[in-house]
C-alpha atoms as an extended CHARMM CRD file, in Angstrom:
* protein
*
       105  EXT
         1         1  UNK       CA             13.7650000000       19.9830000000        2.6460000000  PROA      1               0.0000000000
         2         2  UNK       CA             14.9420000000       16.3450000000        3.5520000000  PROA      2               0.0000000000
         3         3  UNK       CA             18.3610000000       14.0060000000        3.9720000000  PROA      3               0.0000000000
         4         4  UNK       CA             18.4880000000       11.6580000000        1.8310000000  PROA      4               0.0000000000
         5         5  UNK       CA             18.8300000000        8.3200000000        3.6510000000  PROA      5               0.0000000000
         6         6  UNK       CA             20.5500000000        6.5960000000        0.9250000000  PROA      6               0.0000000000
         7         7  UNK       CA             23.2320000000        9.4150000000       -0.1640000000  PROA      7               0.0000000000
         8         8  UNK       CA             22.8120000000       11.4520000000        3.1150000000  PROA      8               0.0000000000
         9         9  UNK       CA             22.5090000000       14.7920000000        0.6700000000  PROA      9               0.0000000000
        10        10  UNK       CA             20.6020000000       17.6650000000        1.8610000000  PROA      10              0.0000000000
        11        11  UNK       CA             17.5720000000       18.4890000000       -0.3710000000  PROA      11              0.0000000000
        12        12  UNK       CA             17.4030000000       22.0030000000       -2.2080000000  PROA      12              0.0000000000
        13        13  UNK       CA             14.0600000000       23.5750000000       -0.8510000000  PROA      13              0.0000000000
        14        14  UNK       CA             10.4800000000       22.1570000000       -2.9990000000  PROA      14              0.0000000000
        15        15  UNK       CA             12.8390000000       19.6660000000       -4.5810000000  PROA      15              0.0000000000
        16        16  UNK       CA             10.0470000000       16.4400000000       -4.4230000000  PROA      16              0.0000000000
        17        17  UNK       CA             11.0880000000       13.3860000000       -2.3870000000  PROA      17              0.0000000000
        18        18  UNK       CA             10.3700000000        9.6920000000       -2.3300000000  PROA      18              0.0000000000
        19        19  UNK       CA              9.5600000000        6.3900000000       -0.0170000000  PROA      19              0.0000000000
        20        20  UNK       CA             11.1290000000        3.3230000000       -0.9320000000  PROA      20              0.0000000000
        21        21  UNK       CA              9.8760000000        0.1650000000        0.8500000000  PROA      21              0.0000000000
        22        22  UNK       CA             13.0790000000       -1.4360000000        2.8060000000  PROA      22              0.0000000000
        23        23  UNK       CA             10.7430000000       -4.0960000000        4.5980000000  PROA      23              0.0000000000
        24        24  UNK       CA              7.2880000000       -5.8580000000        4.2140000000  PROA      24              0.0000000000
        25        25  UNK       CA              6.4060000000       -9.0010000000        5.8320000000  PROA      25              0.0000000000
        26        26  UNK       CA              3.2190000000      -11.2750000000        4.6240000000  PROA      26              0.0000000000
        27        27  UNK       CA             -0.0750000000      -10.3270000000        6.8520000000  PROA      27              0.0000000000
        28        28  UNK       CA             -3.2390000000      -12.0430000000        7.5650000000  PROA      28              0.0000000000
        29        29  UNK       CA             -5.8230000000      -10.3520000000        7.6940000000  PROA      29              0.0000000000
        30        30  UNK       CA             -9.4150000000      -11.2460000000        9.3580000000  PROA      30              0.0000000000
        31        31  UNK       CA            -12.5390000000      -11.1560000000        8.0550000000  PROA      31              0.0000000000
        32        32  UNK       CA            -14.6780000000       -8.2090000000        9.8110000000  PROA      32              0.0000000000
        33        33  UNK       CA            -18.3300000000       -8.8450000000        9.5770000000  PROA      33              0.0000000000
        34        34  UNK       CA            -20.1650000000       -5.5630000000        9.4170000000  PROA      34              0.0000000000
        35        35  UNK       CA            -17.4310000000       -3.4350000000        8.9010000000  PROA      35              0.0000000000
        36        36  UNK       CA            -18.4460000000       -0.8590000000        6.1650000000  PROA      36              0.0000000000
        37        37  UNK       CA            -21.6490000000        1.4370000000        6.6970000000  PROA      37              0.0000000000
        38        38  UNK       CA            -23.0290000000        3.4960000000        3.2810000000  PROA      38              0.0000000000
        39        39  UNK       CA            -27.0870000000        4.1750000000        3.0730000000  PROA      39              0.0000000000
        40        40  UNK       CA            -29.0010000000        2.1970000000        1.0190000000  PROA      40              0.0000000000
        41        41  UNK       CA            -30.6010000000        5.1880000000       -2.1740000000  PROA      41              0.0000000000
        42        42  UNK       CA            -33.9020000000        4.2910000000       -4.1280000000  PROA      42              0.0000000000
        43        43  UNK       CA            -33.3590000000        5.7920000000       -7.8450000000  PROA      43              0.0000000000
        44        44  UNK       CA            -36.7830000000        6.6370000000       -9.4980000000  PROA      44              0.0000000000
        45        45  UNK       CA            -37.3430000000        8.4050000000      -12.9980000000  PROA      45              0.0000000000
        46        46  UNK       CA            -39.7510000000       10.5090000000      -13.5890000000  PROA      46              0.0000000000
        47        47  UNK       CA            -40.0870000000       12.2320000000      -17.3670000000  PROA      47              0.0000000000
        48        48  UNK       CA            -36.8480000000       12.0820000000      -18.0170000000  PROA      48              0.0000000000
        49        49  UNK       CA            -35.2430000000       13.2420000000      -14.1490000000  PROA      49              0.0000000000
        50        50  UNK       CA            -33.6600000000       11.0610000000      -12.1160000000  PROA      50              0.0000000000
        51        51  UNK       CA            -34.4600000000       11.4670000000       -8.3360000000  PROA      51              0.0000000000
        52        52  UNK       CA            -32.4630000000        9.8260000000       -6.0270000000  PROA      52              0.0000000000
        53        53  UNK       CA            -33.9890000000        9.4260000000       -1.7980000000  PROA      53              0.0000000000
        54        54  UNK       CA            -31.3720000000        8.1490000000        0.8610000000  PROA      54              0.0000000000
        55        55  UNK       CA            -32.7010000000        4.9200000000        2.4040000000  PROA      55              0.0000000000
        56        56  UNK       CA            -31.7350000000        2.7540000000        5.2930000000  PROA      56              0.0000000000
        57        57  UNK       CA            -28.5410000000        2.4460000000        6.3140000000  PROA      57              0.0000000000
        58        58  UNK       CA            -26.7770000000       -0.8800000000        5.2890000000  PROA      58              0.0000000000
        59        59  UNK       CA            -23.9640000000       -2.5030000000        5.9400000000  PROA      59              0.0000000000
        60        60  UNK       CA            -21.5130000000       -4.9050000000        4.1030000000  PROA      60              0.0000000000
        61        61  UNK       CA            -18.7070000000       -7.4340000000        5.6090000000  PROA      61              0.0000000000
        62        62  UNK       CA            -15.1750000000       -7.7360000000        4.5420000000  PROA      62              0.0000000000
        63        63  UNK       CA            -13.6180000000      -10.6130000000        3.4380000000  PROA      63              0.0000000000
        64        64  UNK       CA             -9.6420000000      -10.0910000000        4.8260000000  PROA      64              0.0000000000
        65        65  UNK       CA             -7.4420000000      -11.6380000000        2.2940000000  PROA      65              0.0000000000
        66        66  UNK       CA             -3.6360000000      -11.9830000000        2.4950000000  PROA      66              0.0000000000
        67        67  UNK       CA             -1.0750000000       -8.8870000000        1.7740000000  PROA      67              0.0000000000
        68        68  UNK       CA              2.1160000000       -7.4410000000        2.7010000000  PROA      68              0.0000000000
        69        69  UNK       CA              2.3110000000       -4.5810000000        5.1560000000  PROA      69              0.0000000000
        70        70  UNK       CA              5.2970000000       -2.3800000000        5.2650000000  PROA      70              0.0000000000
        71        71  UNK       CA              7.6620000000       -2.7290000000        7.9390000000  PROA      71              0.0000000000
        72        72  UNK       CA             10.4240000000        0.0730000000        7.2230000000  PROA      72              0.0000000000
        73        73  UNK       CA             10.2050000000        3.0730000000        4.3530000000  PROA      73              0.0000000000
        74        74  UNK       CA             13.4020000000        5.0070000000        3.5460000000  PROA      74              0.0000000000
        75        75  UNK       CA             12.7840000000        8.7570000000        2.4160000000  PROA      75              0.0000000000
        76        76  UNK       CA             15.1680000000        9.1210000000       -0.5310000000  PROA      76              0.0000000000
        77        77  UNK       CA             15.8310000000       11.7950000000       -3.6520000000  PROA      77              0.0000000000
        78        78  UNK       CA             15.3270000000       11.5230000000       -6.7970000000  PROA      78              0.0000000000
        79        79  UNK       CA             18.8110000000       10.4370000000       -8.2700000000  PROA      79              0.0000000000
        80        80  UNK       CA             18.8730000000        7.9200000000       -5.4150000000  PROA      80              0.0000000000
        81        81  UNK       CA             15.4990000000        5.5780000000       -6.6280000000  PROA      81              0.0000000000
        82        82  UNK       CA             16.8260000000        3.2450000000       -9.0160000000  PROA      82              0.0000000000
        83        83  UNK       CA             20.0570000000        2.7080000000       -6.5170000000  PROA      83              0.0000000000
        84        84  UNK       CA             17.4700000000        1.9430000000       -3.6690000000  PROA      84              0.0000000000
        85        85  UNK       CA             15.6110000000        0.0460000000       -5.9620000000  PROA      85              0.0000000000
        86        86  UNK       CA             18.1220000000       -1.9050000000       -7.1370000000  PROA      86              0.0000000000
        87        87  UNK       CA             19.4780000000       -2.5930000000       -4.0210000000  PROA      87              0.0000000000
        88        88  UNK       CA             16.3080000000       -3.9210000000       -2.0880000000  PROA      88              0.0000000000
        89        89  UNK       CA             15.6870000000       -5.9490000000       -5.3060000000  PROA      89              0.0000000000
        90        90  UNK       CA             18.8240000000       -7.3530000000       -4.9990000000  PROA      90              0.0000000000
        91        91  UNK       CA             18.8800000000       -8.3640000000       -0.7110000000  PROA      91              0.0000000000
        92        92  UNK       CA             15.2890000000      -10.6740000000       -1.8790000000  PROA      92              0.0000000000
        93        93  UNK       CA             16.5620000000      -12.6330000000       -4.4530000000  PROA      93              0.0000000000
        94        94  UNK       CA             19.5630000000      -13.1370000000       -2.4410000000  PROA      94              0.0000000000
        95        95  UNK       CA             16.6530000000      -13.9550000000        0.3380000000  PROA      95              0.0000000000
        96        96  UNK       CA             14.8120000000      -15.9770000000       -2.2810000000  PROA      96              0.0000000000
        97        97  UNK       CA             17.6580000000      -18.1710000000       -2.5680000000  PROA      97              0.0000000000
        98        98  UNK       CA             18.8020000000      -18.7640000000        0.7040000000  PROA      98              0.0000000000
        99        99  UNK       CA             14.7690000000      -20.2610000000        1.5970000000  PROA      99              0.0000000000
       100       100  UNK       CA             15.1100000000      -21.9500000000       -1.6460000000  PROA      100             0.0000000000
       101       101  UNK       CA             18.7030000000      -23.7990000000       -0.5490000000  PROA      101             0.0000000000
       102       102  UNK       CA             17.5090000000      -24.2930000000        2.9670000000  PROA      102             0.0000000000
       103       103  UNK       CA             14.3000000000      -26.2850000000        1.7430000000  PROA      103             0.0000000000
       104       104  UNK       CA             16.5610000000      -29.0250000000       -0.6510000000  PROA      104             0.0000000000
       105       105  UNK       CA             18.7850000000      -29.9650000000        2.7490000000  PROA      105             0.0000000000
């Protein structure tokens, strides 16, 4: 059982809920040298079987990149979605605009 943030309803009991992203912000994220371990396997055949034998263990770096990260979820049923959906849609164009009309001044 859950509250709906959006309606404020009370869940019936195993009725299934949802997260709706409220808030994200852009992220950088570092490059980590190193960062995931796995062991190395040596595949050899032999009349027809495959034997696999665990090797050393390697390790591989990570890029980073650019993404968003999520700043605020909102636990809501299912009715409620497409209204929370529609509604965060909504506040970023709105957003979208007001960075677009700042830039031209």
């Amino acid at each position: 059982m859950f509250q709906c943030q959006e309606c404020q309803r009370i869940s019936k009991p195993r009725e299934p809920s949802e997260l709706v992203v409220v808030a994200r912000h852009l992220h950088t994220f570092p490059a980590r040298p190193q960062a995931h371990r796995y062991k190395q396997t040596e595949v050899r055949h032999r009349r027809g079987r495959v034997f696999r034998k665990e090797g050393k263990v390697a390790y591989k770096d990570d890029p980073g990149g650019v993404g968003y990260q999520i700043d605020r979820e909102i636990r809501v049923c299912a009715q409620c979605v497409p209204k929370a959906r529609a509604r965060i849609l909504k506040r970023e164009l709105e957003d979208g605009q007001e960075e677009a009309g700042s830039g031209n001044t």
